[in-house]
Biopython code that builds the backbone (N, CA, C, O; Angstrom):
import numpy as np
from Bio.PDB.StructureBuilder import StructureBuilder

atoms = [
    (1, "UNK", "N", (-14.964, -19.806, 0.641)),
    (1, "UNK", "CA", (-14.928, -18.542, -0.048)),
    (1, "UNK", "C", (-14.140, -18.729, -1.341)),
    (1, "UNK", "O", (-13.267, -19.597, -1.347)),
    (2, "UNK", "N", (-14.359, -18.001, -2.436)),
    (2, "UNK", "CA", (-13.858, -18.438, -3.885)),
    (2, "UNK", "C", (-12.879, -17.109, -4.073)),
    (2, "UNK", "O", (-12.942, -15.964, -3.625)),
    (3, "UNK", "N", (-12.249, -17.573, -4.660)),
    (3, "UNK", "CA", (-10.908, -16.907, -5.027)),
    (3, "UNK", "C", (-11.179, -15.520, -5.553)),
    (3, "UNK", "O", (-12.067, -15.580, -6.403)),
    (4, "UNK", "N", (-10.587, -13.865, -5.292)),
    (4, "UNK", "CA", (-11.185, -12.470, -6.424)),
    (4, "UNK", "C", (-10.001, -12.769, -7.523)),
    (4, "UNK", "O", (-8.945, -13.385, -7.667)),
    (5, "UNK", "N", (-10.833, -11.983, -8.129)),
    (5, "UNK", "CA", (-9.997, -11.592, -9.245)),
    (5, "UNK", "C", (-9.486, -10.208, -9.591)),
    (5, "UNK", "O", (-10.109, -9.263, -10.077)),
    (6, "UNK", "N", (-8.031, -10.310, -9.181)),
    (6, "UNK", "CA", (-7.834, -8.754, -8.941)),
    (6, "UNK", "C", (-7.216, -8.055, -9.935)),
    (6, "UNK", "O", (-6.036, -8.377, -10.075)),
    (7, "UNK", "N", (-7.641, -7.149, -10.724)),
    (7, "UNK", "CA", (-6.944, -6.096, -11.457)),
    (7, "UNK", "C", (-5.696, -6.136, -11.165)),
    (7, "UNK", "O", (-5.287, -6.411, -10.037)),
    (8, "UNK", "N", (-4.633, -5.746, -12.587)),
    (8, "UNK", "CA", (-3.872, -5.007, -11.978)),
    (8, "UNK", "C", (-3.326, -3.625, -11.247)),
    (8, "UNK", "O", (-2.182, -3.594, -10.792)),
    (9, "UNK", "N", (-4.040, -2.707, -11.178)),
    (9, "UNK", "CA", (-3.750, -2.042, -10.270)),
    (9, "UNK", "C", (-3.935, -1.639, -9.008)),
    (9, "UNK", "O", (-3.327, -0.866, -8.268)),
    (10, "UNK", "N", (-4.954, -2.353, -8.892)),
    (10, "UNK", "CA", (-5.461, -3.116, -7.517)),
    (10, "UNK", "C", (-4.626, -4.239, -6.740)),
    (10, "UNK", "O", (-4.542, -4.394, -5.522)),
    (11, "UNK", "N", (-4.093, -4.902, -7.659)),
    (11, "UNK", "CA", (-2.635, -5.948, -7.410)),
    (11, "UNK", "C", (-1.776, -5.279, -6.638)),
    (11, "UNK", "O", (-1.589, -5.442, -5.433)),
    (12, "UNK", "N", (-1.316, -4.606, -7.279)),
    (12, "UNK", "CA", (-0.059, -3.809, -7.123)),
    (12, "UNK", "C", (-0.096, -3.061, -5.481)),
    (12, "UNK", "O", (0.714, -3.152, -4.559)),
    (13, "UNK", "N", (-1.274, -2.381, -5.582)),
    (13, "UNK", "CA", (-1.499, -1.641, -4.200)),
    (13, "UNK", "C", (-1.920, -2.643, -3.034)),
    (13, "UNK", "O", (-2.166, -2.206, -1.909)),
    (14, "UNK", "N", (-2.001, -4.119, -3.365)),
    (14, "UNK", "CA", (-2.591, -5.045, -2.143)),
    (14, "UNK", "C", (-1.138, -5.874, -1.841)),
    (14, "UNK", "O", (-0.863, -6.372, -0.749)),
    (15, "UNK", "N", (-0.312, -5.912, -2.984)),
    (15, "UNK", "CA", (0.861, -6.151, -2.516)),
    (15, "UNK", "C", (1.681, -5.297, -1.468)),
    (15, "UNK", "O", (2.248, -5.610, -0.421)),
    (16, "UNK", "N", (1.504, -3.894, -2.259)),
    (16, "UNK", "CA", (2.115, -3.288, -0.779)),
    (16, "UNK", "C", (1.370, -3.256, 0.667)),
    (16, "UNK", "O", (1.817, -3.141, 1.808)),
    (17, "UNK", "N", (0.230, -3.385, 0.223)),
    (17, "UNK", "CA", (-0.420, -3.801, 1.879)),
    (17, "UNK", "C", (0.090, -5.043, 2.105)),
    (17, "UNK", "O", (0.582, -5.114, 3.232)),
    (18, "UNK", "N", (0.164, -6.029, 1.488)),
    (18, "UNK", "CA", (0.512, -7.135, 2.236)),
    (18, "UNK", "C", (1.669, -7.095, 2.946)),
    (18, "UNK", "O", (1.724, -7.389, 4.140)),
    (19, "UNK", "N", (2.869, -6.649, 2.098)),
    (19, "UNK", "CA", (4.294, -6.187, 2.446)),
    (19, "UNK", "C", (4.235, -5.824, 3.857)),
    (19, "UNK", "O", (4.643, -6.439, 4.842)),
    (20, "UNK", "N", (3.433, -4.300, 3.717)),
    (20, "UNK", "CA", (3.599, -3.958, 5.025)),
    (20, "UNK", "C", (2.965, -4.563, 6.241)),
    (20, "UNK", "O", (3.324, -4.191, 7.359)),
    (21, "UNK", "N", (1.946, -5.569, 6.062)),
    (21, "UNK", "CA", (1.287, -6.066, 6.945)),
    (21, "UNK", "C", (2.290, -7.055, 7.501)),
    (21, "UNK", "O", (2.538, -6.978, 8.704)),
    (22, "UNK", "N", (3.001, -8.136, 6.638)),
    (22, "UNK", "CA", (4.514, -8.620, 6.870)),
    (22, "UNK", "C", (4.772, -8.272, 7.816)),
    (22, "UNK", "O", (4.387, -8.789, 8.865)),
    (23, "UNK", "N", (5.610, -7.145, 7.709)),
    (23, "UNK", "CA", (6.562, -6.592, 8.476)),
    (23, "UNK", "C", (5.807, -6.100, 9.861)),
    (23, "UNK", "O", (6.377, -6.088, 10.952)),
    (24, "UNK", "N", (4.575, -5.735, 9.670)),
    (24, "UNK", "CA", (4.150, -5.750, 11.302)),
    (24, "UNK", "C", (3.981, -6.793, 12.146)),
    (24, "UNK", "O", (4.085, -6.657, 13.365)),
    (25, "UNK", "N", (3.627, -8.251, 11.399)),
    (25, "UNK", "CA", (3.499, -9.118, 11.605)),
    (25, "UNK", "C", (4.674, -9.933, 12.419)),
    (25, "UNK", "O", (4.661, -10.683, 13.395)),
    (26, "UNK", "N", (5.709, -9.414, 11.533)),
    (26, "UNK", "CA", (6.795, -10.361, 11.495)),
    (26, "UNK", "C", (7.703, -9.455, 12.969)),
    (26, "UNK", "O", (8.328, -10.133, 13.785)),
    (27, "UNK", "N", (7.645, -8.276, 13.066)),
    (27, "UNK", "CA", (8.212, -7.435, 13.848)),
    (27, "UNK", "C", (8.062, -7.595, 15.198)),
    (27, "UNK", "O", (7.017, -7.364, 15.807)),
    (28, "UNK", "N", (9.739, -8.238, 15.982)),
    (28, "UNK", "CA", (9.300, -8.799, 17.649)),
    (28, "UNK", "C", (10.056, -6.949, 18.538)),
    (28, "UNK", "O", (10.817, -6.154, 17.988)),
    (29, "UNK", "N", (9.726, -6.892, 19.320)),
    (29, "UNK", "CA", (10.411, -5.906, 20.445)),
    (29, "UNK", "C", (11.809, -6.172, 20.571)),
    (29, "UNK", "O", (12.414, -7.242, 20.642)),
    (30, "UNK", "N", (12.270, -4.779, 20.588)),
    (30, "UNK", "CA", (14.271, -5.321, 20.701)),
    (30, "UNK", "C", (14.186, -5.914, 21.913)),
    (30, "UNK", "O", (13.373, -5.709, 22.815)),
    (31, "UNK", "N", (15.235, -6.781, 21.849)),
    (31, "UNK", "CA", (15.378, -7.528, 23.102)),
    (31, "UNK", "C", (16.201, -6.814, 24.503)),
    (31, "UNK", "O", (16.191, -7.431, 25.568)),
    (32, "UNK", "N", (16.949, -5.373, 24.372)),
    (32, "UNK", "CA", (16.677, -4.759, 25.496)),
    (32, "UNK", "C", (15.716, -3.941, 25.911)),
    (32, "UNK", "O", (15.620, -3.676, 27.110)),
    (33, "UNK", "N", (14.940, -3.465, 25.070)),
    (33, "UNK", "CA", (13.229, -3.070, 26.019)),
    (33, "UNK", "C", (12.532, -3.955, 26.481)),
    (33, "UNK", "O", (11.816, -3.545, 27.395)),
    (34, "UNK", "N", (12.381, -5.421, 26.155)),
    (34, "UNK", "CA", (11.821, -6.570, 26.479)),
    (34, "UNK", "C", (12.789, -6.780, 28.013)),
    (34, "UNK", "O", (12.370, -6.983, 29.152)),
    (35, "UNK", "N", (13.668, -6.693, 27.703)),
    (35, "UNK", "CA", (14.610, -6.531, 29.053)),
    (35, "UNK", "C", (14.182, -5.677, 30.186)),
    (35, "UNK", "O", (13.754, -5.924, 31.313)),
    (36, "UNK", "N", (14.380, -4.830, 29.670)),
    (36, "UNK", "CA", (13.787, -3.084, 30.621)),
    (36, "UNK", "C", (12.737, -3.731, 31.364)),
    (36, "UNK", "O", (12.815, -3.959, 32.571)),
    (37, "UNK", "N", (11.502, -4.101, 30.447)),
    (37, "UNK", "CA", (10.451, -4.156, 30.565)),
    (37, "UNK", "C", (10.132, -5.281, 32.084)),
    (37, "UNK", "O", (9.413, -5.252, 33.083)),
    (38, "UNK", "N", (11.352, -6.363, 31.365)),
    (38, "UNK", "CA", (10.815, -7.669, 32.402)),
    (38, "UNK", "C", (11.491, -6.951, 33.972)),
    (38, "UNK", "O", (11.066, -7.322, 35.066)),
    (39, "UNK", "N", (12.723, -5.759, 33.799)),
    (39, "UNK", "CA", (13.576, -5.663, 35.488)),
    (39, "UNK", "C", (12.428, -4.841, 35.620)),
    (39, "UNK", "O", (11.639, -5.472, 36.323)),
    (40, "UNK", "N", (12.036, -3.964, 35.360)),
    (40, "UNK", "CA", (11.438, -3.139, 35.776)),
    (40, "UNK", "C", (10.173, -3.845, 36.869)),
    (40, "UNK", "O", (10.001, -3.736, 38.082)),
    (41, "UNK", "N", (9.348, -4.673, 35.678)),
    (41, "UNK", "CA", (8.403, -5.172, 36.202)),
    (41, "UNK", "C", (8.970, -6.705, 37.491)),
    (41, "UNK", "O", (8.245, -7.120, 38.395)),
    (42, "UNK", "N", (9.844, -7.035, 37.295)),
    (42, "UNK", "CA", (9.998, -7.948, 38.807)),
    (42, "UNK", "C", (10.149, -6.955, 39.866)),
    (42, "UNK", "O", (9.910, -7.388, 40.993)),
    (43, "UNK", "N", (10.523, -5.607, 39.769)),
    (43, "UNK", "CA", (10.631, -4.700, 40.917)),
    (43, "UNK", "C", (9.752, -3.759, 41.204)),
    (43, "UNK", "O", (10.163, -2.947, 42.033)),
    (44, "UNK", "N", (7.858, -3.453, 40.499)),
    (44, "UNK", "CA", (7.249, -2.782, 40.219)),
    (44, "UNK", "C", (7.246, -2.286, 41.731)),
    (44, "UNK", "O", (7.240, -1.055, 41.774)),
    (45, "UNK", "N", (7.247, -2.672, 42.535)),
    (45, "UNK", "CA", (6.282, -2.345, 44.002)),
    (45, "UNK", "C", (7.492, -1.327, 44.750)),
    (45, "UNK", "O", (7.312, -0.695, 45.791)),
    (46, "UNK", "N", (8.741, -1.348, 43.944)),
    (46, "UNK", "CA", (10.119, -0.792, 44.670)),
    (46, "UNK", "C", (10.324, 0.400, 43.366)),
    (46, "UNK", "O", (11.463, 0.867, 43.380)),
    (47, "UNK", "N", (9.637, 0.833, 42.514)),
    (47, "UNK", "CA", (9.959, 1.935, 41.351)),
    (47, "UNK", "C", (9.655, 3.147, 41.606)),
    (47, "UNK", "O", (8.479, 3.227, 41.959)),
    (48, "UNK", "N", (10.433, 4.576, 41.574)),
    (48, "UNK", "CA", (9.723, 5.077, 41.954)),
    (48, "UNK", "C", (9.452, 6.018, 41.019)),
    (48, "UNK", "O", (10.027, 5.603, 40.012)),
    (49, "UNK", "N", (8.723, 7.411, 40.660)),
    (49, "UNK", "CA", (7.810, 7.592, 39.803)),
    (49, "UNK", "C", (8.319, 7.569, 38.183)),
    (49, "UNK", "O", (7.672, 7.130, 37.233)),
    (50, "UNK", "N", (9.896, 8.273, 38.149)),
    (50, "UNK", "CA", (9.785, 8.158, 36.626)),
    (50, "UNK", "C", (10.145, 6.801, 36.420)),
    (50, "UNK", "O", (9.632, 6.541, 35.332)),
    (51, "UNK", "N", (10.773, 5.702, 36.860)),
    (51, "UNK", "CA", (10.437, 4.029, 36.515)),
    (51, "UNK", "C", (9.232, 3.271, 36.722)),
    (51, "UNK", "O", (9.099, 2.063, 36.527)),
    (52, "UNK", "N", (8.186, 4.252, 37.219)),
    (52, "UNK", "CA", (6.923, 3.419, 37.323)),
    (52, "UNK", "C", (5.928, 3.729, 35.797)),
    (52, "UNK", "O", (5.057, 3.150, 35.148)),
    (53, "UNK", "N", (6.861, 5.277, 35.745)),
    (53, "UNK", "CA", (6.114, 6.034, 34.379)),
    (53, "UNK", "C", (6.987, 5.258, 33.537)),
    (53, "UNK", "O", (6.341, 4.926, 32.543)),
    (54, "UNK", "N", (7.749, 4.976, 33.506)),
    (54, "UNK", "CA", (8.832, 4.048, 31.960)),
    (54, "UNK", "C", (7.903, 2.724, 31.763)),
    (54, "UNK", "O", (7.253, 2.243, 30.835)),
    (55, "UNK", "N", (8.157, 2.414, 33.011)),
    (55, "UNK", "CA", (7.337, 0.836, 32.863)),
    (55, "UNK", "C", (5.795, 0.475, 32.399)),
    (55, "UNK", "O", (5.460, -0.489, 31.711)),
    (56, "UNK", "N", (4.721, 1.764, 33.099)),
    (56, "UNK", "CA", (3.514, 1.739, 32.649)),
    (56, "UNK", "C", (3.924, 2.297, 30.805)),
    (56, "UNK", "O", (2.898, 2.169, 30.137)),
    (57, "UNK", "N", (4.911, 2.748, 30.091)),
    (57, "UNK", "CA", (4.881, 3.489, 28.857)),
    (57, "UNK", "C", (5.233, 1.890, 28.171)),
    (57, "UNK", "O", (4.743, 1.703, 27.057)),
    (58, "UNK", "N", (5.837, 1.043, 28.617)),
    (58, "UNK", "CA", (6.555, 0.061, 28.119)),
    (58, "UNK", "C", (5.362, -0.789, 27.621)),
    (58, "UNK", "O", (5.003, -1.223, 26.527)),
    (59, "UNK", "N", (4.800, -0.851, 29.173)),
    (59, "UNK", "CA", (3.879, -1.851, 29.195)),
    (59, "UNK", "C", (2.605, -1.694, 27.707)),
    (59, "UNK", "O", (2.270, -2.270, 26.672)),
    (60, "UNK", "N", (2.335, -0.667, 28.424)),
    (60, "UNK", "CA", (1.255, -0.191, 27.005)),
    (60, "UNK", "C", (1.974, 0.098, 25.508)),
    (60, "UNK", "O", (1.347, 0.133, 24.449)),
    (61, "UNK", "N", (3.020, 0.243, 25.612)),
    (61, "UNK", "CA", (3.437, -0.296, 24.133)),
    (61, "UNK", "C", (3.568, -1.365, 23.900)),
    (61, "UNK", "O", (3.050, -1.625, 22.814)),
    (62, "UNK", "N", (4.124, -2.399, 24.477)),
    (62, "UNK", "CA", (4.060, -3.552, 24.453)),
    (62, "UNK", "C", (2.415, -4.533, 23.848)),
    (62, "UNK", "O", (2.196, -5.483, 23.097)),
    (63, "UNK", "N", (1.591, -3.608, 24.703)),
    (63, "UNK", "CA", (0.243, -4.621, 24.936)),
    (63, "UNK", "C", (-0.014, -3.763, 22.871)),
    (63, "UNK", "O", (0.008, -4.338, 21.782)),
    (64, "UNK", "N", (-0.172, -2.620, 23.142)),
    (64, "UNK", "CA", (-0.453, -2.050, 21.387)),
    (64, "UNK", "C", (0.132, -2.894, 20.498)),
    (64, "UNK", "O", (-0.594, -3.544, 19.746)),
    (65, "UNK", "N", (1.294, -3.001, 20.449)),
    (65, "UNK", "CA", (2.718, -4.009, 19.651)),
    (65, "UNK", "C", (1.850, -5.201, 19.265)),
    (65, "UNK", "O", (1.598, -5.525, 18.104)),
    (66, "UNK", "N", (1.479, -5.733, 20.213)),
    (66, "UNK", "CA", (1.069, -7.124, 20.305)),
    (66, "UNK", "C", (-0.195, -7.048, 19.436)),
    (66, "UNK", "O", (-0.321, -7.880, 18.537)),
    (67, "UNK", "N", (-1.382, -5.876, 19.682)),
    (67, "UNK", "CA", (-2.582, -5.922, 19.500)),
    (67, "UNK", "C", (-2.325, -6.070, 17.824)),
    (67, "UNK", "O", (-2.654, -6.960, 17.039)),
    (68, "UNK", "N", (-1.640, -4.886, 17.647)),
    (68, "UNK", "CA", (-1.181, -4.500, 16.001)),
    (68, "UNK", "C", (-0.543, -5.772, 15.546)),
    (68, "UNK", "O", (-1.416, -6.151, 14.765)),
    (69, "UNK", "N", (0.273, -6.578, 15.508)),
    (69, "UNK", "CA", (0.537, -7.635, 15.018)),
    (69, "UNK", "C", (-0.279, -9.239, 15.047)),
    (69, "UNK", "O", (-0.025, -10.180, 14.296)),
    (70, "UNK", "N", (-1.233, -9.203, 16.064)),
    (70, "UNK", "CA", (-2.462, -9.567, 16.070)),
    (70, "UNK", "C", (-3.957, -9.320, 14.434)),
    (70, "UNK", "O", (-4.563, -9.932, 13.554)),
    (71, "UNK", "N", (-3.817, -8.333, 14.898)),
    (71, "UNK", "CA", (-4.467, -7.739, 13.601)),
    (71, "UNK", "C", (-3.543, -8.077, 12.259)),
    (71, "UNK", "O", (-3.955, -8.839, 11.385)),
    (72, "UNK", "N", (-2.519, -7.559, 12.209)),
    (72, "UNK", "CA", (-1.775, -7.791, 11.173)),
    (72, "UNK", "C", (-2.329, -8.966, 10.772)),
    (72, "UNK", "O", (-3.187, -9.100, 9.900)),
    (73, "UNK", "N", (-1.689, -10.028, 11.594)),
    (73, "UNK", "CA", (-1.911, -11.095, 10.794)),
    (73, "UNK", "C", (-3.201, -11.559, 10.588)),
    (73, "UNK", "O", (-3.197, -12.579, 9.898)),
    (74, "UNK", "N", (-4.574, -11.098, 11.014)),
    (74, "UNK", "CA", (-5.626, -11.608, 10.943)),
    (74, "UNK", "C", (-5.763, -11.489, 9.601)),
    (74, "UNK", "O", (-5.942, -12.385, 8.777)),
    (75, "UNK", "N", (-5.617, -9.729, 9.355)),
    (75, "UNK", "CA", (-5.835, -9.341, 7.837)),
    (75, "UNK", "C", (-5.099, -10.083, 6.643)),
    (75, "UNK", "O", (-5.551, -10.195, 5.504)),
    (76, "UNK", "N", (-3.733, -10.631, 7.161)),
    (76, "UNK", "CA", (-2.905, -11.265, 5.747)),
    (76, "UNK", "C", (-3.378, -12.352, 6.133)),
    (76, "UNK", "O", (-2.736, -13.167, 5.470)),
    (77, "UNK", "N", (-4.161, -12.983, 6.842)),
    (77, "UNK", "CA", (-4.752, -14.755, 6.886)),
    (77, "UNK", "C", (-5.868, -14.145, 5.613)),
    (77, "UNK", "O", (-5.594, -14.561, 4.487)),
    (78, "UNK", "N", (-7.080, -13.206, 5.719)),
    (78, "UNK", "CA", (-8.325, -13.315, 4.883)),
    (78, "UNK", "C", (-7.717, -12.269, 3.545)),
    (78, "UNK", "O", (-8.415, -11.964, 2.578)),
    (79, "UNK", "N", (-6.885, -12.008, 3.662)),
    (79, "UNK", "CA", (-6.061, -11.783, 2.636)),
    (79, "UNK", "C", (-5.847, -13.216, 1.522)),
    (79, "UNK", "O", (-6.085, -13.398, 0.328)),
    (80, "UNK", "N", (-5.392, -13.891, 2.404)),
    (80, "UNK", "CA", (-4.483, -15.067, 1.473)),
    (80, "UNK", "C", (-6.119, -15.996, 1.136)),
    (80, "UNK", "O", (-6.326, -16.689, 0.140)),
    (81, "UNK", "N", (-6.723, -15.842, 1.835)),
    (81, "UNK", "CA", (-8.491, -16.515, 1.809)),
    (81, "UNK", "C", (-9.128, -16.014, 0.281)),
    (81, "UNK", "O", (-9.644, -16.789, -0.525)),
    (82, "UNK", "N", (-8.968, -14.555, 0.088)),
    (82, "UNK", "CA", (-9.302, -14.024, -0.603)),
    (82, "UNK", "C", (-8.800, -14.006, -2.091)),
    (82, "UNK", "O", (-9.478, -14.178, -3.104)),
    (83, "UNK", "N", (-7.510, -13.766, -1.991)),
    (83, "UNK", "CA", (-6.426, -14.118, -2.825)),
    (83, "UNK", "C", (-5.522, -14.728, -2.416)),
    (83, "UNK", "O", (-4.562, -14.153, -1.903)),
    (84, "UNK", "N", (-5.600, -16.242, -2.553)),
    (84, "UNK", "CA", (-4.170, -17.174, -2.232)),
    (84, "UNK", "C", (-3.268, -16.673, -3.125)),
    (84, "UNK", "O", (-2.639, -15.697, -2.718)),
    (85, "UNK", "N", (-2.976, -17.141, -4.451)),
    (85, "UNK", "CA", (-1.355, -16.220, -5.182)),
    (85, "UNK", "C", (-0.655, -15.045, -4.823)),
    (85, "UNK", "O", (0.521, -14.810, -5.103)),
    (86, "UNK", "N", (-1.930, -13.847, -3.785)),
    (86, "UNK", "CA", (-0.991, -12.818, -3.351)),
    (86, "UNK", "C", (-0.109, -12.731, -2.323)),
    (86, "UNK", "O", (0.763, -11.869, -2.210)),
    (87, "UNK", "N", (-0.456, -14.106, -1.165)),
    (87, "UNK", "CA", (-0.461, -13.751, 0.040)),
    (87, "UNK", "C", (0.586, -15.233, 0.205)),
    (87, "UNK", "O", (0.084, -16.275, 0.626)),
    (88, "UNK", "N", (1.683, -15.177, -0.081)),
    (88, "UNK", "CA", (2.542, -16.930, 0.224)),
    (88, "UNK", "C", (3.157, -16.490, 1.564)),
    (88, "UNK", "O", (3.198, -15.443, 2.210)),
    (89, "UNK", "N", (3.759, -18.136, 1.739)),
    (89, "UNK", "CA", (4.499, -18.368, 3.208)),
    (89, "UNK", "C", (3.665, -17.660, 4.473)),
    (89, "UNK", "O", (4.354, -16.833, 5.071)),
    (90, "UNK", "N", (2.554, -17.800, 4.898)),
    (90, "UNK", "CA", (2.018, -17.546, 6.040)),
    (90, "UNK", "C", (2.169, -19.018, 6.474)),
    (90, "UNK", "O", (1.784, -19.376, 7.587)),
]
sb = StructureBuilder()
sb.init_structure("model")
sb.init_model(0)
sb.init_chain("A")
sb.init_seg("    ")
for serial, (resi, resn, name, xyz) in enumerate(atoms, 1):
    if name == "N":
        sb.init_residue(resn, " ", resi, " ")
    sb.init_atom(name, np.array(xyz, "f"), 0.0, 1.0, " ", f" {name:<3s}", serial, name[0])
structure = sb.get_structure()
């Protein structure tokens, strides 16, 4: 694929997408919900409803978290495909 050629004000606004794609990218789970997440789940079968409801809320944020930073970075890979000079340090 050959390099665009991007306007500048088109620049400007793909930088801040990139930015923010970054930061989703780059963004891990605090490490006490990752915590929560792991007691909860070695004891799933012993929780009872509002720790089964924390843990199923965890879980599915977790799995979203993941999906979204997944994506993230797909987009700043054909990003940098598209325009290498916009898109450094991947």
């Amino acid at each position: 694929m050959s390099a665009i050629v991007v306007a500048p004000q088109l620049r400007q606004a793909l930088e801040g997408t990139v930015a923010a794609l970054k930061r989703v990218a780059d963004t891990e789970l605090d490490s006490d919900v990752v915590q929560r997440m792991h007691r909860l789940g070695e004891r799933k079968e012993f929780l009872d409803a509002g720790e089964k409801q924390e843990y199923d809320w965890l879980v599915n944020f977790w799995m979203n978290r993941t999906l979204e930073k997944a994506e993230a970075a797909v987009a700043l890979q054909r990003l940098r495909e598209a325009v290498p000079d916009l898109v450094t340090s991947l």
